[in-house]
PDB file of N, CA, C and O in Angstrom, chain B, residues numbered from 101:
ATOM      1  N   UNK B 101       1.480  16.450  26.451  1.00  0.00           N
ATOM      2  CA  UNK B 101       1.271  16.757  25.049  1.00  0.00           C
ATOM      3  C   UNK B 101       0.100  17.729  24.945  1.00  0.00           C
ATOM      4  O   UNK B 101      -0.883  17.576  25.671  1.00  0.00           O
ATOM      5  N   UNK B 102       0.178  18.738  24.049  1.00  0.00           N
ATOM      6  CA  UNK B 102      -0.500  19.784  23.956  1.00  0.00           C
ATOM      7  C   UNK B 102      -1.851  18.771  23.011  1.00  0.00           C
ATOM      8  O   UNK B 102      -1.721  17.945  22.108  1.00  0.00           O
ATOM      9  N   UNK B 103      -3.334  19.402  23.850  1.00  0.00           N
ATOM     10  CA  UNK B 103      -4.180  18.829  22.754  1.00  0.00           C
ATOM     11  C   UNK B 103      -4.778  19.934  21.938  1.00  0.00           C
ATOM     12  O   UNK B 103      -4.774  20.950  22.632  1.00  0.00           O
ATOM     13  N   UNK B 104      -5.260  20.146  20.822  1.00  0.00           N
ATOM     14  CA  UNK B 104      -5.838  21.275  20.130  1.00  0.00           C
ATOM     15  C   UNK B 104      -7.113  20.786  19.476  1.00  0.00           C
ATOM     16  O   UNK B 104      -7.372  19.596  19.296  1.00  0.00           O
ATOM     17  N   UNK B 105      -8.196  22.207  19.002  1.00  0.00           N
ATOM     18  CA  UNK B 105      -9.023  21.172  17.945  1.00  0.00           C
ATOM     19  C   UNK B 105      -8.780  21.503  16.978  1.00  0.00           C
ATOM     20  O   UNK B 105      -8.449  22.678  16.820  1.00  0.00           O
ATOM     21  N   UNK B 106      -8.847  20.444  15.696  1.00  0.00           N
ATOM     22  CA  UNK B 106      -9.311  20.035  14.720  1.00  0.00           C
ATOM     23  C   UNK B 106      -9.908  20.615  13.787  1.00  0.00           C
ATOM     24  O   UNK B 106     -10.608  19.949  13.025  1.00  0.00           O
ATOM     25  N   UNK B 107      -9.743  22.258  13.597  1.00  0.00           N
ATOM     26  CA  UNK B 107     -10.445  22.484  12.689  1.00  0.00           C
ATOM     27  C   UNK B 107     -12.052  22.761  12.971  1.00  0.00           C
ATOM     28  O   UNK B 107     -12.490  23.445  13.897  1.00  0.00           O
ATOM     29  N   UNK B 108     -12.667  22.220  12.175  1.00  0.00           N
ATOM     30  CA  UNK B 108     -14.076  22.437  12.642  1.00  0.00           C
ATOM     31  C   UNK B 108     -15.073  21.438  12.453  1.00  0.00           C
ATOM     32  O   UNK B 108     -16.270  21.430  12.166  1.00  0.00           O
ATOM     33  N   UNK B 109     -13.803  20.227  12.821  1.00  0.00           N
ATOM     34  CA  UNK B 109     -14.248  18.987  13.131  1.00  0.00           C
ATOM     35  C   UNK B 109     -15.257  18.444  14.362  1.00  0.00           C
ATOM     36  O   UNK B 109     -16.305  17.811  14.226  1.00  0.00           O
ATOM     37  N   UNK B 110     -14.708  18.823  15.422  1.00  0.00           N
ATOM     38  CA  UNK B 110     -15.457  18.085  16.324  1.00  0.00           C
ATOM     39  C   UNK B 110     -14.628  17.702  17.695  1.00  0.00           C
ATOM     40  O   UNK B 110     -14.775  17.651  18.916  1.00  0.00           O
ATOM     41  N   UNK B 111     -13.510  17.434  16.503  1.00  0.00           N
ATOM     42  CA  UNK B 111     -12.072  16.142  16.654  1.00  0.00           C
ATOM     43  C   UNK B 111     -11.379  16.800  17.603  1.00  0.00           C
ATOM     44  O   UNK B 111     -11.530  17.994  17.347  1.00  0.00           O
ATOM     45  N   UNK B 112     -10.611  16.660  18.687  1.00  0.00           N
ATOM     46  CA  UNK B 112      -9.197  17.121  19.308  1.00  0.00           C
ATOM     47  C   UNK B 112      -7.907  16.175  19.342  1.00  0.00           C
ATOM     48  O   UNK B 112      -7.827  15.274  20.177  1.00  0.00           O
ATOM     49  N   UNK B 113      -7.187  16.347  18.671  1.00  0.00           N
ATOM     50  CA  UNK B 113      -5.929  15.869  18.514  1.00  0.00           C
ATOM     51  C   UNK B 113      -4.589  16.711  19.229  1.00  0.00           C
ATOM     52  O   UNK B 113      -4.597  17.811  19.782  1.00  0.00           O
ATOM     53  N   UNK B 114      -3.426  15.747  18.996  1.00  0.00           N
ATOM     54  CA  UNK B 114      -2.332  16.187  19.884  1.00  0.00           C
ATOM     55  C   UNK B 114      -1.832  17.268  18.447  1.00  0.00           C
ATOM     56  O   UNK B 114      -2.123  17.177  17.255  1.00  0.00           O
ATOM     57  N   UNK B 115      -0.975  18.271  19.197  1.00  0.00           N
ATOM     58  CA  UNK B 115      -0.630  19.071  18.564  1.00  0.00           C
ATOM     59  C   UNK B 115       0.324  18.267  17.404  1.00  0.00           C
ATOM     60  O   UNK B 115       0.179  18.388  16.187  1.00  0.00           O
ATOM     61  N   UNK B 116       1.553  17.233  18.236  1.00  0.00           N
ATOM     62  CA  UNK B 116       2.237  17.409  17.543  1.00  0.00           C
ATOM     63  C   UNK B 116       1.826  15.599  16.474  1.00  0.00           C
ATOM     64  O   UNK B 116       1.159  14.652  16.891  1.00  0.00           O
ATOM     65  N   UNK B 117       2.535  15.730  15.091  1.00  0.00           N
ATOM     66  CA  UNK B 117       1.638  14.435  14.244  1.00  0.00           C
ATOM     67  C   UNK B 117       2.843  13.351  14.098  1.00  0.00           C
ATOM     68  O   UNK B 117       3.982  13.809  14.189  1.00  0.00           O
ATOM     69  N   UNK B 118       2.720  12.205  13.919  1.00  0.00           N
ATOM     70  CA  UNK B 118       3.387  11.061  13.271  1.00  0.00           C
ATOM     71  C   UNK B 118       3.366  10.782  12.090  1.00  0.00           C
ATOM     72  O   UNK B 118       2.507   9.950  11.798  1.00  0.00           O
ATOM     73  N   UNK B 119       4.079  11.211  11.143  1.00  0.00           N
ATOM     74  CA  UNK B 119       3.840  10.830   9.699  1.00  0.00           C
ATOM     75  C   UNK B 119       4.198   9.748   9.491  1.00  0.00           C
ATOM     76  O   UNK B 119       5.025   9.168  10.194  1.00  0.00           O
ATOM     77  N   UNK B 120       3.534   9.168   8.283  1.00  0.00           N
ATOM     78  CA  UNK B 120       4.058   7.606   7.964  1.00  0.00           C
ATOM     79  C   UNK B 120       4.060   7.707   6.009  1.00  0.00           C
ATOM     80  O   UNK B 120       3.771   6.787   5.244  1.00  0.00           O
ATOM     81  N   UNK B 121       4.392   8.817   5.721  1.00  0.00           N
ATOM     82  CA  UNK B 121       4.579   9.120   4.350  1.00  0.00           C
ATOM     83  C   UNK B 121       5.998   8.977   3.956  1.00  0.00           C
ATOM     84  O   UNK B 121       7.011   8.947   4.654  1.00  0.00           O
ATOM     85  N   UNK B 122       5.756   8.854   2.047  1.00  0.00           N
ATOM     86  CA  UNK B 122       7.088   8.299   1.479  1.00  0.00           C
ATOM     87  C   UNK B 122       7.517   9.746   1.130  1.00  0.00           C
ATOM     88  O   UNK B 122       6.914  10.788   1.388  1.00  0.00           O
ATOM     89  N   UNK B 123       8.547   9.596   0.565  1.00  0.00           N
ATOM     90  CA  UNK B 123       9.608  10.725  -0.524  1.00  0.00           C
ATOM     91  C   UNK B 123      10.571   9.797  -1.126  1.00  0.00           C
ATOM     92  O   UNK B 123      11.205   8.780  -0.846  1.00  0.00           O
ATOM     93  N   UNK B 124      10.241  11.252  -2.811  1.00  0.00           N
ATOM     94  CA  UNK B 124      10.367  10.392  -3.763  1.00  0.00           C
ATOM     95  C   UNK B 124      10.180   9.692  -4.331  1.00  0.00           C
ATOM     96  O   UNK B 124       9.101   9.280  -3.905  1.00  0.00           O
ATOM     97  N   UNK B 125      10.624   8.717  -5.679  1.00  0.00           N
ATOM     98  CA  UNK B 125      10.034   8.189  -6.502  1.00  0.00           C
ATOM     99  C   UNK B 125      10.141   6.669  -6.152  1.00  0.00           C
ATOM    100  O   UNK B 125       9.701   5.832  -6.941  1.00  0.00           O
ATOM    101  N   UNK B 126      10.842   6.239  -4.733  1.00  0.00           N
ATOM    102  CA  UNK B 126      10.818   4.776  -4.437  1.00  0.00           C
ATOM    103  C   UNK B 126       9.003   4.798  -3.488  1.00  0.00           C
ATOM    104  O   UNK B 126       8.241   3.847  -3.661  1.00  0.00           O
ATOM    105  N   UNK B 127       8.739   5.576  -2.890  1.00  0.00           N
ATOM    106  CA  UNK B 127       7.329   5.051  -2.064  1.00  0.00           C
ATOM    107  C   UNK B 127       7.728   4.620  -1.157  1.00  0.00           C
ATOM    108  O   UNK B 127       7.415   3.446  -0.964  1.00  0.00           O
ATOM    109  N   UNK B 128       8.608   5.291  -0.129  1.00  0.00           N
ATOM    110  CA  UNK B 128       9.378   4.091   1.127  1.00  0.00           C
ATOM    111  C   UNK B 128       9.826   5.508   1.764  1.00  0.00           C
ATOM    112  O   UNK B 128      10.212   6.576   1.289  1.00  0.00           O
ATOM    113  N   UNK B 129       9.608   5.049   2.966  1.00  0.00           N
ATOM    114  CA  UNK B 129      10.203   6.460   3.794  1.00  0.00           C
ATOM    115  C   UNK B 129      10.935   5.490   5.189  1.00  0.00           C
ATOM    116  O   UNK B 129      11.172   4.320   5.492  1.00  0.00           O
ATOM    117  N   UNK B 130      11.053   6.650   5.641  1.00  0.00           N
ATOM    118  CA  UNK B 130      12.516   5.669   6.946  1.00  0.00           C
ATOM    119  C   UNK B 130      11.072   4.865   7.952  1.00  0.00           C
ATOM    120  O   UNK B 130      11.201   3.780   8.519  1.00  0.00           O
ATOM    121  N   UNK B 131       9.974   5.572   7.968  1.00  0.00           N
ATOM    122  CA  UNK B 131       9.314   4.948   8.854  1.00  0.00           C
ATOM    123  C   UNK B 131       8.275   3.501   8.788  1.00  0.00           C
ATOM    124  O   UNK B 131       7.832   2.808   9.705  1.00  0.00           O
ATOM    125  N   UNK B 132       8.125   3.404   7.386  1.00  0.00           N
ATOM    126  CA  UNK B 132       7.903   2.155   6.774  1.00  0.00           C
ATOM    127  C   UNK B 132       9.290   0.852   6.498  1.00  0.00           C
ATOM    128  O   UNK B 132       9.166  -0.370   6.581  1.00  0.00           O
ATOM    129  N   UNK B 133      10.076   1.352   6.286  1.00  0.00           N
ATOM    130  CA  UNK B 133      11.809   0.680   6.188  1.00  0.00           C
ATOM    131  C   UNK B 133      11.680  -0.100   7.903  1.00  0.00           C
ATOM    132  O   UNK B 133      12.391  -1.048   8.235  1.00  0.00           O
ATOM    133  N   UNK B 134      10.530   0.608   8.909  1.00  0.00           N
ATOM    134  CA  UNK B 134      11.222  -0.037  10.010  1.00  0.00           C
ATOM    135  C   UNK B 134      10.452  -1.474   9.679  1.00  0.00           C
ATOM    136  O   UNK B 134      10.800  -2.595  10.047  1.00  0.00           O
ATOM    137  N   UNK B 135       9.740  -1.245   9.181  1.00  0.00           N
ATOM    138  CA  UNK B 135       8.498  -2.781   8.769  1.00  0.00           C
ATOM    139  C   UNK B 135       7.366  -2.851   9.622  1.00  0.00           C
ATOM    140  O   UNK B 135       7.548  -2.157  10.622  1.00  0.00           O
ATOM    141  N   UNK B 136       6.311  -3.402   9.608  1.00  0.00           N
ATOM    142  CA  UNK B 136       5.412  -3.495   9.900  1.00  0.00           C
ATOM    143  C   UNK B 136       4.960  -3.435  11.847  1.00  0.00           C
ATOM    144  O   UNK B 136       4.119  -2.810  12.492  1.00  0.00           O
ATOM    145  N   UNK B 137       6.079  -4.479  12.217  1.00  0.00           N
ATOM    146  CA  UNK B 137       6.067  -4.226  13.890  1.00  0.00           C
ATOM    147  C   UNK B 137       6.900  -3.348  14.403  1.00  0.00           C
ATOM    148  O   UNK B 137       6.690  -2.953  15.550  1.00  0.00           O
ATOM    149  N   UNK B 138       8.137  -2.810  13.582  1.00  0.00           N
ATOM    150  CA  UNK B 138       8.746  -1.395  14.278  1.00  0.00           C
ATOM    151  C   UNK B 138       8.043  -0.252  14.275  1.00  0.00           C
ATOM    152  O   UNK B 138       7.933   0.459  15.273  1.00  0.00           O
ATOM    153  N   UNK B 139       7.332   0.091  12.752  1.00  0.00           N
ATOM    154  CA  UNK B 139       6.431   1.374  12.900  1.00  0.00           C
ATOM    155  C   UNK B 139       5.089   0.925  13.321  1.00  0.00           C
ATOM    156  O   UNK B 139       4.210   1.691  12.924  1.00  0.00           O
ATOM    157  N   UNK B 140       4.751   0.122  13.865  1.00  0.00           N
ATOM    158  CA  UNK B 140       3.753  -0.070  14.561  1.00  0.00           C
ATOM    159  C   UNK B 140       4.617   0.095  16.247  1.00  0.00           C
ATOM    160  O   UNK B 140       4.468   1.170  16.827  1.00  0.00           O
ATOM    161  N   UNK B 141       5.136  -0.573  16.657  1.00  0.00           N
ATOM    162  CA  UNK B 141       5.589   0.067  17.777  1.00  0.00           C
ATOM    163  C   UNK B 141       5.936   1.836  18.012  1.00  0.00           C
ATOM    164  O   UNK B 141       5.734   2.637  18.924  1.00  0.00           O
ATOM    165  N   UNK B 142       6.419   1.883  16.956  1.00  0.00           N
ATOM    166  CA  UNK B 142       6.887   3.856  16.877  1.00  0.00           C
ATOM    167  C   UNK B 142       5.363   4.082  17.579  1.00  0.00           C
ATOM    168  O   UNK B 142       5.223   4.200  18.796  1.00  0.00           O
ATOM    169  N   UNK B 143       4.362   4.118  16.715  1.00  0.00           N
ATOM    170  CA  UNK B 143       3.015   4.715  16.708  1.00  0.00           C
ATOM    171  C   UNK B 143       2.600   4.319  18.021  1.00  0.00           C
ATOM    172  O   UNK B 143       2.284   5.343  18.626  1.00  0.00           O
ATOM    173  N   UNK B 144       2.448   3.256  18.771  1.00  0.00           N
ATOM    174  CA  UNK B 144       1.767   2.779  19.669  1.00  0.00           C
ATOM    175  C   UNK B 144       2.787   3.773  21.198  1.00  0.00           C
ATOM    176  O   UNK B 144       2.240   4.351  22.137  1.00  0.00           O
ATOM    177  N   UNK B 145       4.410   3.651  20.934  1.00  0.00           N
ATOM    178  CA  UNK B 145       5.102   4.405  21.573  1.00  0.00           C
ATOM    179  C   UNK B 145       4.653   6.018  21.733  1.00  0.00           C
ATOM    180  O   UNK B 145       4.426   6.564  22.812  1.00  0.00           O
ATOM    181  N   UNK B 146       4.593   6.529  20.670  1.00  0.00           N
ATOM    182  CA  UNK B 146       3.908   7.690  20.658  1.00  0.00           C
ATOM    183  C   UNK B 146       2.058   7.924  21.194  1.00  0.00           C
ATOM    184  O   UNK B 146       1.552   8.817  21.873  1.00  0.00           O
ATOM    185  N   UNK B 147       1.615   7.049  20.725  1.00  0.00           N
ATOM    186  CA  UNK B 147       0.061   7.226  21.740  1.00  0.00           C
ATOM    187  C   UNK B 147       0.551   7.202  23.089  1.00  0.00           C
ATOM    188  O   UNK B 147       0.365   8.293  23.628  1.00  0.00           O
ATOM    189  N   UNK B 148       1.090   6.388  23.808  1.00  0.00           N
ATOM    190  CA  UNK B 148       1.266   6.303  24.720  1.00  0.00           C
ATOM    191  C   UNK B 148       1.971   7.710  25.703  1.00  0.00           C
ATOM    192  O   UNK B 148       1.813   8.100  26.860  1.00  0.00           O
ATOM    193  N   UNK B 149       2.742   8.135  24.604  1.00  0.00           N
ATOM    194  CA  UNK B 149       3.464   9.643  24.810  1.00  0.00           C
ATOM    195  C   UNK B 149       2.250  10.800  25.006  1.00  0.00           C
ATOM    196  O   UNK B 149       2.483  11.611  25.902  1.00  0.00           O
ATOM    197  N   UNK B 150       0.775  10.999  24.155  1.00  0.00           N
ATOM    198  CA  UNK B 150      -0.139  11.608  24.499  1.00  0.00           C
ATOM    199  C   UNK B 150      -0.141  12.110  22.250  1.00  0.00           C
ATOM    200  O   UNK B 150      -0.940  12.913  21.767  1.00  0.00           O
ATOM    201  N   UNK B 151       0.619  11.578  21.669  1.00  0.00           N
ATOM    202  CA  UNK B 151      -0.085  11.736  20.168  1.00  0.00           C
ATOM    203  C   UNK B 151      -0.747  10.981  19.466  1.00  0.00           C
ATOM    204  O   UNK B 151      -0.204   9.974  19.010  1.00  0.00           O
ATOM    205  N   UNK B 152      -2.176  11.284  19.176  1.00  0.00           N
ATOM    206  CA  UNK B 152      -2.710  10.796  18.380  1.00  0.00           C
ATOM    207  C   UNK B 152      -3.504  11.245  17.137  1.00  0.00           C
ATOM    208  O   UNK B 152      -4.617  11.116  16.628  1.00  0.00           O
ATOM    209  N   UNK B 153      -2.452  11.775  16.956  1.00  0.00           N
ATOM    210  CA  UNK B 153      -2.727  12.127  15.156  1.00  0.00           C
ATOM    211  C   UNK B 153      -1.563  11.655  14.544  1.00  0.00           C
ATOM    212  O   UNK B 153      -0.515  12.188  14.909  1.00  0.00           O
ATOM    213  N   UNK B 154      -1.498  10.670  13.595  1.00  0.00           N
ATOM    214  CA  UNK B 154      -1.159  10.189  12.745  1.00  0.00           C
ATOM    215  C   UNK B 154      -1.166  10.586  10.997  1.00  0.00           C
ATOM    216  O   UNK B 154      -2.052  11.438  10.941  1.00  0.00           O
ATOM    217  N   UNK B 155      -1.004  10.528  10.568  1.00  0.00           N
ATOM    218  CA  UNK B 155      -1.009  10.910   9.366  1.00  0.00           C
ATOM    219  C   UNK B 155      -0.378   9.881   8.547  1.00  0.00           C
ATOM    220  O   UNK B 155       0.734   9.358   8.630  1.00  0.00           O
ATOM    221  N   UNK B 156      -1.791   9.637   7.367  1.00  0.00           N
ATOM    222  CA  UNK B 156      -1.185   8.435   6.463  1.00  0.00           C
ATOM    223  C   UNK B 156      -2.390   8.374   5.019  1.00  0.00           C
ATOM    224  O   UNK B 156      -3.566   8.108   5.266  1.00  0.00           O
ATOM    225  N   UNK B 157      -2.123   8.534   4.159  1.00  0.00           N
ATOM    226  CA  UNK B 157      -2.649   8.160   2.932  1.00  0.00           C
ATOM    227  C   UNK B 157      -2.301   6.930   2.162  1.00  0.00           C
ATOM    228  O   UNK B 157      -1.207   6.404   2.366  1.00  0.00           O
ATOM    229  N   UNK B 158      -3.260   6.348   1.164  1.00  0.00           N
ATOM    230  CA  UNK B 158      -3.205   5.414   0.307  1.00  0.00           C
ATOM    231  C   UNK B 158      -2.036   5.254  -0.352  1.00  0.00           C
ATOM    232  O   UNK B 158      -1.731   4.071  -0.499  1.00  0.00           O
ATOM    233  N   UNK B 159      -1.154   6.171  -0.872  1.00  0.00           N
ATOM    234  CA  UNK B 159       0.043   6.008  -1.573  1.00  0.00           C
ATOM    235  C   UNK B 159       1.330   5.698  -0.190  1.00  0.00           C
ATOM    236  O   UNK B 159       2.500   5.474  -0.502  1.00  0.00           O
ATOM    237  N   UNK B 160       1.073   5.719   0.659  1.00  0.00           N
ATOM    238  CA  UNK B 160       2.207   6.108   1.678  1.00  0.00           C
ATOM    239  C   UNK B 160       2.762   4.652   1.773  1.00  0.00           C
ATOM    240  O   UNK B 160       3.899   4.520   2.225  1.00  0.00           O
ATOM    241  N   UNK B 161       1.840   3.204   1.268  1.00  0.00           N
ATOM    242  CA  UNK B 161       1.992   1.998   1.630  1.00  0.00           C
ATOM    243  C   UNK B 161       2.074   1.722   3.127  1.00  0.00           C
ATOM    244  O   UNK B 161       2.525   0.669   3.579  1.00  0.00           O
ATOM    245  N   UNK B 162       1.610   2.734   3.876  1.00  0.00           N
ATOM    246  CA  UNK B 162       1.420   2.511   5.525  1.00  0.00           C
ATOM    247  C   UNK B 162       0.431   1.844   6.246  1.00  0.00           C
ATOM    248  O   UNK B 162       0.396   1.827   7.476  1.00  0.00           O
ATOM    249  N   UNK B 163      -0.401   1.276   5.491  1.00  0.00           N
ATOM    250  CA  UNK B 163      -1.833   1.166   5.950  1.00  0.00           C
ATOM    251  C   UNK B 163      -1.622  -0.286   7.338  1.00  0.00           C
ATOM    252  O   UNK B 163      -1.704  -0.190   8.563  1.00  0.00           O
ATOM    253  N   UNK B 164      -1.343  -1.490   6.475  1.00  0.00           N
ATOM    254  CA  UNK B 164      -0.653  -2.665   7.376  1.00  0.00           C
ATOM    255  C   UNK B 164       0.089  -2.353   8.755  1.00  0.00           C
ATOM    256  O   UNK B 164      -0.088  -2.865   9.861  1.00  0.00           O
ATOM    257  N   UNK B 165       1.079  -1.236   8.298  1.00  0.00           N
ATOM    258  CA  UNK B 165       1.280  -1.169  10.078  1.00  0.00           C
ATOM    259  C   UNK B 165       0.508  -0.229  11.014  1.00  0.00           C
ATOM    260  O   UNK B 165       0.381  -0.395  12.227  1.00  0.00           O
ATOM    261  N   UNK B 166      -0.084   0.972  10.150  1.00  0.00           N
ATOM    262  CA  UNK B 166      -1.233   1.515  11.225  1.00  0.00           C
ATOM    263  C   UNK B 166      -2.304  -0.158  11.816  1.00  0.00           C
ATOM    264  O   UNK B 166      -2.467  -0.702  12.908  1.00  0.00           O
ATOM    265  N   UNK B 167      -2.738  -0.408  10.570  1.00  0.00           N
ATOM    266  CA  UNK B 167      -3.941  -1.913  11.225  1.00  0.00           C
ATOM    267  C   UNK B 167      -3.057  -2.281  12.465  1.00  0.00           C
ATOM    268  O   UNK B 167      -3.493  -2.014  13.585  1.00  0.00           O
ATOM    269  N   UNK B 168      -1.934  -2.833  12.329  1.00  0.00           N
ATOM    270  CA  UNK B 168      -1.262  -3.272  13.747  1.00  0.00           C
ATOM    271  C   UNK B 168      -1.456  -3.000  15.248  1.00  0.00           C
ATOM    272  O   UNK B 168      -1.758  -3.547  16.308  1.00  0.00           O
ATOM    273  N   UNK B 169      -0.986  -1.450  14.523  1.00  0.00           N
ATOM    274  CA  UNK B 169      -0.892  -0.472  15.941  1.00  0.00           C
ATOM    275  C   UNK B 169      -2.172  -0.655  16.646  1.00  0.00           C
ATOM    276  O   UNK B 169      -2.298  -1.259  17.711  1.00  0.00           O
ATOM    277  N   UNK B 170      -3.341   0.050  15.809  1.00  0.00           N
ATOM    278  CA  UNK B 170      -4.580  -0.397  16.178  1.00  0.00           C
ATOM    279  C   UNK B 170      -5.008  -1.516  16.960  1.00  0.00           C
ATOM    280  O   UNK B 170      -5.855  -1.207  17.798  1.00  0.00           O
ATOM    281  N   UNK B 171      -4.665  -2.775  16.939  1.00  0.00           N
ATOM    282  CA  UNK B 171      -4.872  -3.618  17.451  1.00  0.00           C
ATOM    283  C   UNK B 171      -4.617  -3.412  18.790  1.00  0.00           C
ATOM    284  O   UNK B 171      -5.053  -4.177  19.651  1.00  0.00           O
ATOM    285  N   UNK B 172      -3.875  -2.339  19.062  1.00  0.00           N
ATOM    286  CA  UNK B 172      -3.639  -2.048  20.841  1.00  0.00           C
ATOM    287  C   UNK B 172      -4.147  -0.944  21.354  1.00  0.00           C
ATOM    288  O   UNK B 172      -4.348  -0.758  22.554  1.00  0.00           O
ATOM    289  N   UNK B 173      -4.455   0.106  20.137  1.00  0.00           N
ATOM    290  CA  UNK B 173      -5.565   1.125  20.790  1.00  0.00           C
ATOM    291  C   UNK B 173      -6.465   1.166  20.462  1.00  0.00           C
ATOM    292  O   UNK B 173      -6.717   0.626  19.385  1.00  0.00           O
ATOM    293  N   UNK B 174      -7.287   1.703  21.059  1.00  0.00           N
ATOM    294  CA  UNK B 174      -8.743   2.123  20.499  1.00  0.00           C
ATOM    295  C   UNK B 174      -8.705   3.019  19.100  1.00  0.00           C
ATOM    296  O   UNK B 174      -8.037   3.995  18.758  1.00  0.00           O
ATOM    297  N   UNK B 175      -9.738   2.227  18.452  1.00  0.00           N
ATOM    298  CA  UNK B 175      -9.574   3.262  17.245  1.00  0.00           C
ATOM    299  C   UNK B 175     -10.306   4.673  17.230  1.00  0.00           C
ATOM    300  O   UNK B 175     -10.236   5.535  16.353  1.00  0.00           O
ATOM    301  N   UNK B 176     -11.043   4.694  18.448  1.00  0.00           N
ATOM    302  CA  UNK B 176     -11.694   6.460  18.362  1.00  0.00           C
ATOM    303  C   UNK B 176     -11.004   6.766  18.905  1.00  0.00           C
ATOM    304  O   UNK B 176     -11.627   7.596  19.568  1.00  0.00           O
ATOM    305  N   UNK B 177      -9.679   6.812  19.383  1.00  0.00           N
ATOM    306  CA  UNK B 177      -8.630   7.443  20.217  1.00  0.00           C
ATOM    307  C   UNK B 177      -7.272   7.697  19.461  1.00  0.00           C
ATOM    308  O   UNK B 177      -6.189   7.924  20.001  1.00  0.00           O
ATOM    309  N   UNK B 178      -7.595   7.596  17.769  1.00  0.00           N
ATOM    310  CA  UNK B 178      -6.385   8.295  16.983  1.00  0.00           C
ATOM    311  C   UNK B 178      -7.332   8.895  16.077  1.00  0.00           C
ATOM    312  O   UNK B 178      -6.938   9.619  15.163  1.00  0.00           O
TER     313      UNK B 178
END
């Protein structure tokens, strides 16, 4: 996995991202539909692949299964 930086962060992340955002007016996207331990597995599958940039905001209702994932990586390592 390609790593890049960040802007003019500091940060180096994988090129490519994991979204965990909705579409549309339900707030539910296919990757929340998997529930809490499938898209927590997706994510943890993918660190493991070499991505760790994620992508997730307050409206996305993603927060519960990122906490999950977390529980198996380090959190300065997304």
């Amino acid at each position: 996995m390609e790593i890049v930086k960040f802007g003019n962060t500091g940060l180096h992340v994988s090129r490519l991202s994991i979204g965990t955002g909705t579409h549309g007016w339900a707030h539910r996207s296919e990757q929340t539909a998997l529930g809490i331990e499938g898209l927590a597995d997706l994510l943890r599958k993918g660190y493991h692949l070499g991505v760790n940039f994620w992508d997730a905001a307050d409206q996305y209702g993603s927060h519960a299964h990122i906490a999950r994932a977390l529980r198996d990586i380090p959190r300065d390592k997304v």
